[in-house]
VMD Tcl script that builds the backbone (N, CA, C; Angstrom):
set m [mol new atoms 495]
animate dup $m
set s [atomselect $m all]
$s set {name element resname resid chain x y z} {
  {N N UNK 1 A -25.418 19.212 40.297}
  {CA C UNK 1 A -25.133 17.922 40.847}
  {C C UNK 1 A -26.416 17.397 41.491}
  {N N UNK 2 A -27.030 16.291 41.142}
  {CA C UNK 2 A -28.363 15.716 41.652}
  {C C UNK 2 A -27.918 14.329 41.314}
  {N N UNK 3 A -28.474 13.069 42.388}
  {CA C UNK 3 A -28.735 12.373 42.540}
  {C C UNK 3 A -29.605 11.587 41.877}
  {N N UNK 4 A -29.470 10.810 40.875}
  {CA C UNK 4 A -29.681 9.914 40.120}
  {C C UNK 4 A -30.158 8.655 39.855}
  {N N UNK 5 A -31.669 8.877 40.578}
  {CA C UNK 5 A -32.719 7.670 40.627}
  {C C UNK 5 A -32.808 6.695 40.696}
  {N N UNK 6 A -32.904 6.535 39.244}
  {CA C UNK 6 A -33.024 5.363 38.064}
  {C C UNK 6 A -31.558 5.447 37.214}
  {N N UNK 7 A -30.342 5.252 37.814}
  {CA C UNK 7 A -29.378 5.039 36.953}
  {C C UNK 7 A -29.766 3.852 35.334}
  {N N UNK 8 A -30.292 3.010 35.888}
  {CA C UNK 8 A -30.273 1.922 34.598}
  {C C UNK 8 A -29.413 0.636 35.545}
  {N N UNK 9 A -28.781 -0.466 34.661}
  {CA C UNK 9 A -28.106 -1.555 35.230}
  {C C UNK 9 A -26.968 -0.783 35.765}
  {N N UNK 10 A -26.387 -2.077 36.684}
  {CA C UNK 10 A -25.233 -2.012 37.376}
  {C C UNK 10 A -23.717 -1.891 36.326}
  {N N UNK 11 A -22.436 -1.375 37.124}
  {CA C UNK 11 A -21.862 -1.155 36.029}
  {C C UNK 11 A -20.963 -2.220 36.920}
  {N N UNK 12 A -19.684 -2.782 35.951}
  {CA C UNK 12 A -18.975 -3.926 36.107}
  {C C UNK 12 A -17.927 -3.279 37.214}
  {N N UNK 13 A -17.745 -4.362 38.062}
  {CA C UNK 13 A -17.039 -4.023 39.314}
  {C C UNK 13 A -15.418 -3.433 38.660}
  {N N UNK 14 A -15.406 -3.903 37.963}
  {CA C UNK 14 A -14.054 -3.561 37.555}
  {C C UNK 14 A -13.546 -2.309 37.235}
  {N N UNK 15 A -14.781 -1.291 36.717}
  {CA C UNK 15 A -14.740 -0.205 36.574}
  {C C UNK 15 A -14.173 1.021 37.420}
  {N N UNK 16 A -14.955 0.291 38.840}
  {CA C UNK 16 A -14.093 1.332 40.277}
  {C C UNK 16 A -13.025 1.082 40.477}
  {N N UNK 17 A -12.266 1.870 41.007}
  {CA C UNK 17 A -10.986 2.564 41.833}
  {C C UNK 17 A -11.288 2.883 43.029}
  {N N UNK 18 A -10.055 2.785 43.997}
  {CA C UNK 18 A -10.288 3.057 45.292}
  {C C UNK 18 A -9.938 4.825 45.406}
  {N N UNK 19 A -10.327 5.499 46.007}
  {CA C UNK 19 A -10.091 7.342 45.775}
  {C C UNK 19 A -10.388 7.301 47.484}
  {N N UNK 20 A -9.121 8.753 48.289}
  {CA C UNK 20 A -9.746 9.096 49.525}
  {C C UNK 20 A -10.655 10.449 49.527}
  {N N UNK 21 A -11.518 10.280 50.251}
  {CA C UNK 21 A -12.506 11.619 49.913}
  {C C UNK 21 A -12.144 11.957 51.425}
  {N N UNK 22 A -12.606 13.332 51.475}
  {CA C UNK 22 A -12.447 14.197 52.386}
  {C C UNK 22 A -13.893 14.640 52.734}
  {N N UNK 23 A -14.250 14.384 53.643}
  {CA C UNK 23 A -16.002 14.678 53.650}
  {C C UNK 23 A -16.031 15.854 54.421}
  {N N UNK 24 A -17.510 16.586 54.465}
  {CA C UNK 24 A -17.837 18.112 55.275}
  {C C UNK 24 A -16.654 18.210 56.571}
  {N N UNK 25 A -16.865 16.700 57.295}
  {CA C UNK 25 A -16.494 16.899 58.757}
  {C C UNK 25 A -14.927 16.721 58.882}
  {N N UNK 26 A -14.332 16.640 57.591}
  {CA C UNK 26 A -12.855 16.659 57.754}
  {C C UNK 26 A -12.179 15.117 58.044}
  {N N UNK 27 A -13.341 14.211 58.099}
  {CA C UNK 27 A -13.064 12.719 57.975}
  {C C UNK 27 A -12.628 12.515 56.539}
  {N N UNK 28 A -11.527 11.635 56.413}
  {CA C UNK 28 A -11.233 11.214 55.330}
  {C C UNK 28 A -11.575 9.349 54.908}
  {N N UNK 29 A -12.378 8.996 53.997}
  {CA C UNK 29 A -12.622 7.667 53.922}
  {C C UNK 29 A -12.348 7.481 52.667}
  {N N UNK 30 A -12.277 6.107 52.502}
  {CA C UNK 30 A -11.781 5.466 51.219}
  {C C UNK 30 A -13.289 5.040 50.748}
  {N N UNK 31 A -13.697 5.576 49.376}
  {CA C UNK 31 A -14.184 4.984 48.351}
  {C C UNK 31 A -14.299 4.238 47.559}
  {N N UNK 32 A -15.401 3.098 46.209}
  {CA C UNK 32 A -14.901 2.449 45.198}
  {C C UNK 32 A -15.437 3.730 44.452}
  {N N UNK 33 A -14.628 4.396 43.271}
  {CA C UNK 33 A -15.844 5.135 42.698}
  {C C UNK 33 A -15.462 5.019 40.918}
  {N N UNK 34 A -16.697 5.311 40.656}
  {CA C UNK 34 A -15.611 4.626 39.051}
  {C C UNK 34 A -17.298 6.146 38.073}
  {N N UNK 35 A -16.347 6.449 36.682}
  {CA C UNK 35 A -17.542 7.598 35.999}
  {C C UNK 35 A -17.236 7.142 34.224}
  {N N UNK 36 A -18.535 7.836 34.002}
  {CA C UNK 36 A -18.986 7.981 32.938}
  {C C UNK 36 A -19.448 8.982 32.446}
  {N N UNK 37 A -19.179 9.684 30.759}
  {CA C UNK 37 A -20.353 10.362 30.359}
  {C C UNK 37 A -21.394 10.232 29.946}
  {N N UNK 38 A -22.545 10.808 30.073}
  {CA C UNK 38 A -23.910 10.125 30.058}
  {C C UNK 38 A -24.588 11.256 28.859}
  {N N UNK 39 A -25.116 11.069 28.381}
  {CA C UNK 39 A -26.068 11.599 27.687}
  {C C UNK 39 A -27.927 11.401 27.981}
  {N N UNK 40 A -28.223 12.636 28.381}
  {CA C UNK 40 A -29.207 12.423 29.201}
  {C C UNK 40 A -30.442 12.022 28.418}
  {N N UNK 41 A -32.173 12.284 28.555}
  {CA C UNK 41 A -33.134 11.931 27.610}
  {C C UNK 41 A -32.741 13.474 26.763}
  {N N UNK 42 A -33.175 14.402 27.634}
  {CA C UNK 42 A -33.235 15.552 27.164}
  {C C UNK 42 A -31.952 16.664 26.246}
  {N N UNK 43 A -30.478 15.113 25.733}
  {CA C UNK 43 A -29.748 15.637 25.414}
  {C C UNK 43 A -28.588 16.175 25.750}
  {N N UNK 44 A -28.842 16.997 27.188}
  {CA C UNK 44 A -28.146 17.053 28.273}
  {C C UNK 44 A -26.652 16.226 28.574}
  {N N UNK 45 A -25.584 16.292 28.084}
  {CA C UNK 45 A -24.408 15.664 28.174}
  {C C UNK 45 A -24.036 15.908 29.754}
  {N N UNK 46 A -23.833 14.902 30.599}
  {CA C UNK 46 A -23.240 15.121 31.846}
  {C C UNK 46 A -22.383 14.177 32.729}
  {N N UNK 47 A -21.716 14.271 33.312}
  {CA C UNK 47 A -20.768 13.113 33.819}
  {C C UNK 47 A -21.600 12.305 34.991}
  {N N UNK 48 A -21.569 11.167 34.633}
  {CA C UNK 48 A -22.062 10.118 35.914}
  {C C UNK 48 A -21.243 9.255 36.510}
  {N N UNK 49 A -20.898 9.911 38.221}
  {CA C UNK 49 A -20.088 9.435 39.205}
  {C C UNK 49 A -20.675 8.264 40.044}
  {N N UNK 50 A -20.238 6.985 40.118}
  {CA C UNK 50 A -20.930 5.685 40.589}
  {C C UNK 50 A -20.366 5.713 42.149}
  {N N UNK 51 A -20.595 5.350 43.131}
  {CA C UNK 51 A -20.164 4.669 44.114}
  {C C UNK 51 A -20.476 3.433 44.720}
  {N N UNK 52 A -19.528 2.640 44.682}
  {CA C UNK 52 A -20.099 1.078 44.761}
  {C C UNK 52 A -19.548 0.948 46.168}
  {N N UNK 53 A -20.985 0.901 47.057}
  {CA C UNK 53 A -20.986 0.430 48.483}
  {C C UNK 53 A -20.456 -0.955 49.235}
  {N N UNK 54 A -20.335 -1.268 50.302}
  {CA C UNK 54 A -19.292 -2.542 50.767}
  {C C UNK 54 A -20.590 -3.863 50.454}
  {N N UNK 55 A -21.792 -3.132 50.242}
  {CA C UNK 55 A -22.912 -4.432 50.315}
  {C C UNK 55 A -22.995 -4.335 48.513}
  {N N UNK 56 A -22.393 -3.790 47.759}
  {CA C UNK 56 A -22.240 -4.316 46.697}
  {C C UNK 56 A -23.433 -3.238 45.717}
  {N N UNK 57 A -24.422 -2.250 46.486}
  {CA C UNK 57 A -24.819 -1.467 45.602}
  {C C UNK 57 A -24.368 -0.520 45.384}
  {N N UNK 58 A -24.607 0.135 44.405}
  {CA C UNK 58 A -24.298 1.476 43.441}
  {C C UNK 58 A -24.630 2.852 43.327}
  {N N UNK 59 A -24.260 3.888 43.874}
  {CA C UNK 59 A -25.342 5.259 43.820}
  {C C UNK 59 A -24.515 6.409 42.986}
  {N N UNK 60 A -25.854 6.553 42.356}
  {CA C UNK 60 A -25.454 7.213 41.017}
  {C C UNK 60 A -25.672 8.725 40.764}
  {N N UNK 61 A -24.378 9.526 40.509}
  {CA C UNK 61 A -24.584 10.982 40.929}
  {C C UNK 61 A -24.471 11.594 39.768}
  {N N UNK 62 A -25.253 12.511 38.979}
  {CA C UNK 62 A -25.043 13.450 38.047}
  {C C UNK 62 A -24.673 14.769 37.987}
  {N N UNK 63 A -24.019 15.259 37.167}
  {CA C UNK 63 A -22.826 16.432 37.394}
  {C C UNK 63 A -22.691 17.204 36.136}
  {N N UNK 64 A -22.897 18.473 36.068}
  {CA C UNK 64 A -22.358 19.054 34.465}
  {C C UNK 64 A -21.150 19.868 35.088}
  {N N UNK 65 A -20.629 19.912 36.257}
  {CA C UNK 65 A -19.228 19.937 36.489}
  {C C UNK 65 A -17.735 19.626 36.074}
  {N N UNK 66 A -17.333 20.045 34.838}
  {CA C UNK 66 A -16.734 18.790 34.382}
  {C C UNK 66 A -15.160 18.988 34.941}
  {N N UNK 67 A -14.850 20.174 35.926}
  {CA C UNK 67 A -13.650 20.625 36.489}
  {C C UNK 67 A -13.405 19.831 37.376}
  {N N UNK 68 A -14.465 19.334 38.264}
  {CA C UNK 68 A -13.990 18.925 39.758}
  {C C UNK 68 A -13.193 17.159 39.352}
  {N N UNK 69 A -13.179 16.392 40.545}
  {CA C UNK 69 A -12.457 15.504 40.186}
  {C C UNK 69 A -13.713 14.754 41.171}
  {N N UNK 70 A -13.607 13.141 41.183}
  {CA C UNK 70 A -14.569 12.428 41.687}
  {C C UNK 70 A -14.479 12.744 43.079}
  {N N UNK 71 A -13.183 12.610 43.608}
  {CA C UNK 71 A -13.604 12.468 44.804}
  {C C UNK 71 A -14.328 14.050 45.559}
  {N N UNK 72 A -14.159 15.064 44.538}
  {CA C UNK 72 A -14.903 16.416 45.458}
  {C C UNK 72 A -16.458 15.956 44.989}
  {N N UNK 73 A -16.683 15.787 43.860}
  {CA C UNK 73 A -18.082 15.457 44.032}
  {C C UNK 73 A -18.956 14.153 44.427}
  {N N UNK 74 A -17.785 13.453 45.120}
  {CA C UNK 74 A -18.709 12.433 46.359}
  {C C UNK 74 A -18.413 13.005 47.239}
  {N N UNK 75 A -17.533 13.913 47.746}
  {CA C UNK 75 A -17.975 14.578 48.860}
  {C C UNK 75 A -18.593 15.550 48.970}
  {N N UNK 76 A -19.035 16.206 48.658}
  {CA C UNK 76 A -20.145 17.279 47.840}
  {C C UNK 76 A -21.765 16.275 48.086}
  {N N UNK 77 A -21.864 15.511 47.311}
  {CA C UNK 77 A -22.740 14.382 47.382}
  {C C UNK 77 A -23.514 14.000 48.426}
  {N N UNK 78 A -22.077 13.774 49.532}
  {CA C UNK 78 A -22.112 12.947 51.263}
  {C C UNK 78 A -22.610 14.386 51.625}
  {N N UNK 79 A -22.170 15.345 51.343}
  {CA C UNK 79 A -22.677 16.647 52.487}
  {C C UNK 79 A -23.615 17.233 52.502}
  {N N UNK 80 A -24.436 16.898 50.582}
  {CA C UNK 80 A -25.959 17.349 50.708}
  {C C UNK 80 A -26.523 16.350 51.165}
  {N N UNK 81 A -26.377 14.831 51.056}
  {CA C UNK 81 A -26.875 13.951 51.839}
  {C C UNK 81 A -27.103 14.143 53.011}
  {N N UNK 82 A -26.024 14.744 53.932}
  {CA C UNK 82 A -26.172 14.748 54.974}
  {C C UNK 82 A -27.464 15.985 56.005}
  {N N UNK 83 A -27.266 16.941 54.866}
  {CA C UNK 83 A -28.378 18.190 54.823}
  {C C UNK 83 A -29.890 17.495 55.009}
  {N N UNK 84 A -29.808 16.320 54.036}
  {CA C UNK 84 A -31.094 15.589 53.541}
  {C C UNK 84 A -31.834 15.176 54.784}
  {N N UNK 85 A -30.506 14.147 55.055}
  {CA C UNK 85 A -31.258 13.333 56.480}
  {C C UNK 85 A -31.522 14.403 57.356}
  {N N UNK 86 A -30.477 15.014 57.525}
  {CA C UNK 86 A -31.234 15.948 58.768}
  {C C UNK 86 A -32.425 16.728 58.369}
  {N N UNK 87 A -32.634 17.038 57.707}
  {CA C UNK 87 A -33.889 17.981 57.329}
  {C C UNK 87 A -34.900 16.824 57.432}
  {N N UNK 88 A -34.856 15.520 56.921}
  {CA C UNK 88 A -35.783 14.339 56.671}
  {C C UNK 88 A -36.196 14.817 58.496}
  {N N UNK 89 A -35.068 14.144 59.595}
  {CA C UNK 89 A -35.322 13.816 60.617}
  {C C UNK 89 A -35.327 14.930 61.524}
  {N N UNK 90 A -36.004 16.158 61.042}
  {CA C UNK 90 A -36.256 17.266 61.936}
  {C C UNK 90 A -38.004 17.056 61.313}
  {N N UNK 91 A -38.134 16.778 60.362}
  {CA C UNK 91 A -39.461 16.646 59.475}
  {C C UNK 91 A -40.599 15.421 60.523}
  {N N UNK 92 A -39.865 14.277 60.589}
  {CA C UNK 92 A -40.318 13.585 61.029}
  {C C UNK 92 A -40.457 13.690 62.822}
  {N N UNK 93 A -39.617 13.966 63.398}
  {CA C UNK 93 A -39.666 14.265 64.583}
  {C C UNK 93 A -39.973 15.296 65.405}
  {N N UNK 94 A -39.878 16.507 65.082}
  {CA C UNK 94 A -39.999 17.561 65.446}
  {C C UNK 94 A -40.782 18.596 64.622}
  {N N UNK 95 A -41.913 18.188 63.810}
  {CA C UNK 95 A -42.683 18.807 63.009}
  {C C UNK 95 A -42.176 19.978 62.619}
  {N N UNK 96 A -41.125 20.084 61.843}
  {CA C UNK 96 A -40.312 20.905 61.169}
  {C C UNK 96 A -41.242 22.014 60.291}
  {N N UNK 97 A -42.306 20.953 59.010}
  {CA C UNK 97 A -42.887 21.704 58.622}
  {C C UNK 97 A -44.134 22.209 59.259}
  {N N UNK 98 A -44.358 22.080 59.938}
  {CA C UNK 98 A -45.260 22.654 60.616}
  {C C UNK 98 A -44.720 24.329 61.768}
  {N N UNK 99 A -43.409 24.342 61.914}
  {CA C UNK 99 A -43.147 25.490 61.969}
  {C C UNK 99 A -43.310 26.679 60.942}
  {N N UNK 100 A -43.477 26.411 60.043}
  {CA C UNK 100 A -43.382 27.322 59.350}
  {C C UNK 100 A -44.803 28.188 58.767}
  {N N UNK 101 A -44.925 29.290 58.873}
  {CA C UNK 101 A -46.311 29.968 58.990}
  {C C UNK 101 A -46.008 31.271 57.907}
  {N N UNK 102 A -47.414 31.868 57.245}
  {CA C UNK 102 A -47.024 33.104 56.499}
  {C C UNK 102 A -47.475 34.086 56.846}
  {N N UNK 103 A -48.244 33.966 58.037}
  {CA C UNK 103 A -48.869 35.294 57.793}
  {C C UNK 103 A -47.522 36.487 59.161}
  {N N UNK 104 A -47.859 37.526 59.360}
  {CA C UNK 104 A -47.386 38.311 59.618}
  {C C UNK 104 A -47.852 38.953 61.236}
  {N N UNK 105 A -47.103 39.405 62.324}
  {CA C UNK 105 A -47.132 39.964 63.130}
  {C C UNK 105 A -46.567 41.292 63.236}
  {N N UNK 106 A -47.323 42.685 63.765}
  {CA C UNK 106 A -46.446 43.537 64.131}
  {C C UNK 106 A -45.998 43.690 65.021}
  {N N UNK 107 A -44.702 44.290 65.088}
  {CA C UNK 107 A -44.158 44.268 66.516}
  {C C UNK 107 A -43.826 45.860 66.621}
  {N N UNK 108 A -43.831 46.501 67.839}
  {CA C UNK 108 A -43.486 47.770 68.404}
  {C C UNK 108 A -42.087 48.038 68.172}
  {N N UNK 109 A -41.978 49.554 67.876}
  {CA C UNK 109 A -40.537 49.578 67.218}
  {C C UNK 109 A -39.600 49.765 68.056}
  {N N UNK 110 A -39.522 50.271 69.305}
  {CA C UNK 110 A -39.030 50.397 70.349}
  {C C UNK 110 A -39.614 48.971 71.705}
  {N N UNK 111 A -39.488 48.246 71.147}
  {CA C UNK 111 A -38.876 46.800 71.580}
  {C C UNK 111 A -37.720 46.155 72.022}
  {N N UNK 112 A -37.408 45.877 73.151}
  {CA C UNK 112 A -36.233 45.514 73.715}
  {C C UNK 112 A -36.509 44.410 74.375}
  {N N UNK 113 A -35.152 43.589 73.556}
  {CA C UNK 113 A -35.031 42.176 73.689}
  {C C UNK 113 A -33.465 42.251 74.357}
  {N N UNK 114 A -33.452 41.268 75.397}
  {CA C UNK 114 A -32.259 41.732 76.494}
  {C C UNK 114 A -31.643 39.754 75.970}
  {N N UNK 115 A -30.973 39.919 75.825}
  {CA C UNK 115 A -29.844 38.926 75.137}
  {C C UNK 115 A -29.855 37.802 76.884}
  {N N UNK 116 A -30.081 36.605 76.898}
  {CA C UNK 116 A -30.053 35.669 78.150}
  {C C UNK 116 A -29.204 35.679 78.810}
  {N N UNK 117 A -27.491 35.337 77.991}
  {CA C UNK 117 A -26.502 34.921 78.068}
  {C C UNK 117 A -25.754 36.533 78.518}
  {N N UNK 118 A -26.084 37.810 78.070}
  {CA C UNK 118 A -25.524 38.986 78.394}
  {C C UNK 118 A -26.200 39.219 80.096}
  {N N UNK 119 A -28.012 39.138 80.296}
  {CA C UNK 119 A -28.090 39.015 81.862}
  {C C UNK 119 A -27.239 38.311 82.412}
  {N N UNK 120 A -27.091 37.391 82.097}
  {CA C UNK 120 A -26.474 36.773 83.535}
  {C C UNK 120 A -24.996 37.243 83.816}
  {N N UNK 121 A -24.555 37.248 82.744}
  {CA C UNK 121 A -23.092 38.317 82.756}
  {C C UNK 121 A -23.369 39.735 83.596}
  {N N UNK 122 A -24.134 40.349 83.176}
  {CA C UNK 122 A -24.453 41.624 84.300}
  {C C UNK 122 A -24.411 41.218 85.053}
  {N N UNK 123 A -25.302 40.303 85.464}
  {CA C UNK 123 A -25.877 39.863 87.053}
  {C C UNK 123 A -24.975 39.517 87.890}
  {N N UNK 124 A -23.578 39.159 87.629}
  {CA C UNK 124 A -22.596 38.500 88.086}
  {C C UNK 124 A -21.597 39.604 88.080}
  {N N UNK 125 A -21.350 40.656 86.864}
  {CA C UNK 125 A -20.624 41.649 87.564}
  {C C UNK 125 A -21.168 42.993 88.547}
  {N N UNK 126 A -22.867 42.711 88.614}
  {CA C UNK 126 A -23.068 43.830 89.670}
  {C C UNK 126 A -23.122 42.825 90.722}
  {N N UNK 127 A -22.930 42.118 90.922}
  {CA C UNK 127 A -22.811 41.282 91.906}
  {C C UNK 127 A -21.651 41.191 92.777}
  {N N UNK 128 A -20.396 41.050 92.402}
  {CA C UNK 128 A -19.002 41.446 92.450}
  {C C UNK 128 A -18.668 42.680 92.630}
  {N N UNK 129 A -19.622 43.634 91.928}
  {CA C UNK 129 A -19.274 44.985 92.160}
  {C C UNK 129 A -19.836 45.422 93.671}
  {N N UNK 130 A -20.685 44.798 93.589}
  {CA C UNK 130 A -21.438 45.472 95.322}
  {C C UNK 130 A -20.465 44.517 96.187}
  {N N UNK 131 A -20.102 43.441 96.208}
  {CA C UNK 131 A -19.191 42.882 97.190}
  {C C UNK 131 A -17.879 43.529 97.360}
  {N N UNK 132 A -17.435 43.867 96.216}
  {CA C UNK 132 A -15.942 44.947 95.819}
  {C C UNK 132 A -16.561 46.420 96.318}
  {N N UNK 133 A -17.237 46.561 96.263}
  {CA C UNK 133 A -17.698 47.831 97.616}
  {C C UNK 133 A -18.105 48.096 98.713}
  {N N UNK 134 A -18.275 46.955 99.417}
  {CA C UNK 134 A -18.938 46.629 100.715}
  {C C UNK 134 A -17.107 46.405 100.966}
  {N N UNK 135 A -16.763 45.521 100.669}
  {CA C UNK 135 A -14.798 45.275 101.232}
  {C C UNK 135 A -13.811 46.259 101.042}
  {N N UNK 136 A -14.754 47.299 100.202}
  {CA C UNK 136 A -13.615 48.740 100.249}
  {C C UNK 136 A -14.062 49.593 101.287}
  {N N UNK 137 A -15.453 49.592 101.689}
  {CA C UNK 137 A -15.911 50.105 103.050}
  {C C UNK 137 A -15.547 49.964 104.274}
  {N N UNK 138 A -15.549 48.482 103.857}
  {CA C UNK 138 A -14.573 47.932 105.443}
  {C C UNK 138 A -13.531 48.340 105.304}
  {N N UNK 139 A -12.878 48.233 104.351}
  {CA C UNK 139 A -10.986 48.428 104.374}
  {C C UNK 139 A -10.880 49.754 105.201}
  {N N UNK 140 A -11.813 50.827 104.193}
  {CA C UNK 140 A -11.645 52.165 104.462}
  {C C UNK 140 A -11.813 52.221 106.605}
  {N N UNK 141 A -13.091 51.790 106.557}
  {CA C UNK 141 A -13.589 51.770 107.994}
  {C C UNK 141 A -12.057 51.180 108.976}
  {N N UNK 142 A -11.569 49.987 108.585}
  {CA C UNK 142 A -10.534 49.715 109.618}
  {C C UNK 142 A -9.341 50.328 109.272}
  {N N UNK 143 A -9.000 50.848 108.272}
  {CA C UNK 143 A -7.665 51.563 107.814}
  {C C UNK 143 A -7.453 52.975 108.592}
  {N N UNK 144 A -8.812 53.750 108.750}
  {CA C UNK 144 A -9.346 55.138 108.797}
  {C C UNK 144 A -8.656 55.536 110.078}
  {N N UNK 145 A -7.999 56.537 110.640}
  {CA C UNK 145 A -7.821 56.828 112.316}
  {C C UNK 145 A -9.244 57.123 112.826}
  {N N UNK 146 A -9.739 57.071 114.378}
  {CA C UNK 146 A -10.433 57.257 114.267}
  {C C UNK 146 A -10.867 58.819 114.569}
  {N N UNK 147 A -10.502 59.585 114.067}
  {CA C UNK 147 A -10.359 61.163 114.512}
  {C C UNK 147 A -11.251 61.277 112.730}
  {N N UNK 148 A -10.451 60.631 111.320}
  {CA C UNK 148 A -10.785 61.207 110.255}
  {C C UNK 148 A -12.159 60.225 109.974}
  {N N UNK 149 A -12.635 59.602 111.013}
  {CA C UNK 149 A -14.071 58.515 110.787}
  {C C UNK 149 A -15.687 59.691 110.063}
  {N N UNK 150 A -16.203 59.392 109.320}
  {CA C UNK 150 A -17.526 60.029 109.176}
  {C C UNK 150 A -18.304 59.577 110.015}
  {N N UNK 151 A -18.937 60.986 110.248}
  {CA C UNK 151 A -20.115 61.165 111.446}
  {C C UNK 151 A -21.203 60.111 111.506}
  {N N UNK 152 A -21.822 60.019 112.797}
  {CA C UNK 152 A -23.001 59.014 112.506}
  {C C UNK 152 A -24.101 59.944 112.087}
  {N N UNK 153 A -25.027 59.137 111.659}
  {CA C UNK 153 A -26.200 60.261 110.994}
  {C C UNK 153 A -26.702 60.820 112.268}
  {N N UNK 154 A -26.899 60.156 113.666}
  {CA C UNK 154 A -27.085 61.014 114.730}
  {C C UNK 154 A -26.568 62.072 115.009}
  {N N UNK 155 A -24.740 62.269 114.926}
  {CA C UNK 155 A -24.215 63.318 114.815}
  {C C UNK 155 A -24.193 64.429 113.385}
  {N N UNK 156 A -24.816 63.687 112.647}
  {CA C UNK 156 A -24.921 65.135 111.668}
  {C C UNK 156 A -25.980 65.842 111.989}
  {N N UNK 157 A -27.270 65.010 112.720}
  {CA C UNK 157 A -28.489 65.457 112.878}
  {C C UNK 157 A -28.486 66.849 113.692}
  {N N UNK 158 A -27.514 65.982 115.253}
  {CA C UNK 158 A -27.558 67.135 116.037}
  {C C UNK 158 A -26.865 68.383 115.768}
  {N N UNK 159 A -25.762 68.197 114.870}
  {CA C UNK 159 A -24.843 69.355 114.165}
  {C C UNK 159 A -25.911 70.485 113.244}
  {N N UNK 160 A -26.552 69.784 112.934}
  {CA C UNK 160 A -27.415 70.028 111.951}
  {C C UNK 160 A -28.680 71.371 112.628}
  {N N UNK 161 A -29.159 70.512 113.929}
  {CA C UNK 161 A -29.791 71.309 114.488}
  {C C UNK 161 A -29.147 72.560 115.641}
  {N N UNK 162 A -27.779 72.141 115.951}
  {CA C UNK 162 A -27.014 72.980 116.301}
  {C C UNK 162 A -26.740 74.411 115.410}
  {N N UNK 163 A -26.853 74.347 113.911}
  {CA C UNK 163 A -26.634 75.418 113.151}
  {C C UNK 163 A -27.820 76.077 113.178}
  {N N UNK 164 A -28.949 75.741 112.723}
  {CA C UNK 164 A -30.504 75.939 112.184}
  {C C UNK 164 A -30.592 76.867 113.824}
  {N N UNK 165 A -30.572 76.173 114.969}
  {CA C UNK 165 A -31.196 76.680 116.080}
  {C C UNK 165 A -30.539 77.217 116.918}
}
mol reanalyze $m
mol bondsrecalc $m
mol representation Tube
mol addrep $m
């Protein structure tokens, strides 16, 4: 399926039909679309699908498809079109081709690349986790009698030197 230049003259309005197409984005629009078989220079027998626009021109699509029905291959059509422009307007704006380079870098095989969207997820459950343990400390601390309380490190010290000495 390619897009078709130099169709030749216009074909008689009468030829189209109205058809609903179903495009990439699940929009459905009404068409004029009207076909032919064509016989190409090179012999090439192939069907040529017209679409006659509201300003009255014509765009002319070639197809050796001969299963589908018009309206999948104007929408087929609209969706590489739509590939087109965008690739056109990443080209033009954002030096598209100019990203692209051949030569080669090595990289170390034991390389670690830490995912953006997974930090901050950590960061937020050790974050929660140290707050969810600081409030189980307290709980413990005010729940505790104070007979079963742990020692202060002063009192382990002196316990400490109470055994040794």
């Amino acid at each position: 399926m390619t897009y078709h230049k130099f169709p030749g003259q216009p074909w008689p309005i009468a030829e189209f039909s109205h058809h609903s197409v179903q495009l990439h984005s699940g929009q459905t629009v009404e068409l004029q679309l009207a076909e032919r078989g064509t016989r190409l220079s090179n012999g090439l027998w192939v069907r040529e699908v017209r679409e006659l626009s509201a300003r009255g021109t014509q765009s002319s699509i070639l197809s050796t498809d001969m299963r589908l029905d018009l309206a999948r291959i104007a929408a087929r059509m609209a969706a590489r079109w739509s590939q087109e422009n965008f690739l056109k307007y990443m080209r033009d704006h954002y030096g598209l081709d100019r990203l692209i380079e051949h030569g080669t870098q090595a990289l170390p095989e034991a390389i670690v690349v830490v995912n953006p969207a997974w930090r901050r997820l950590n960061q937020s459950i050790r974050r929660e986790s140290t707050q969810l343990y600081r409030l189980r400390a307290e709980f413990g601390a005010r729940t505790l009698p104070p007979s079963t309380q742990c020692p202060t490190n002063r009192e382990l010290r002196t316990s400490r030197r109470r055994i040794a000495g």
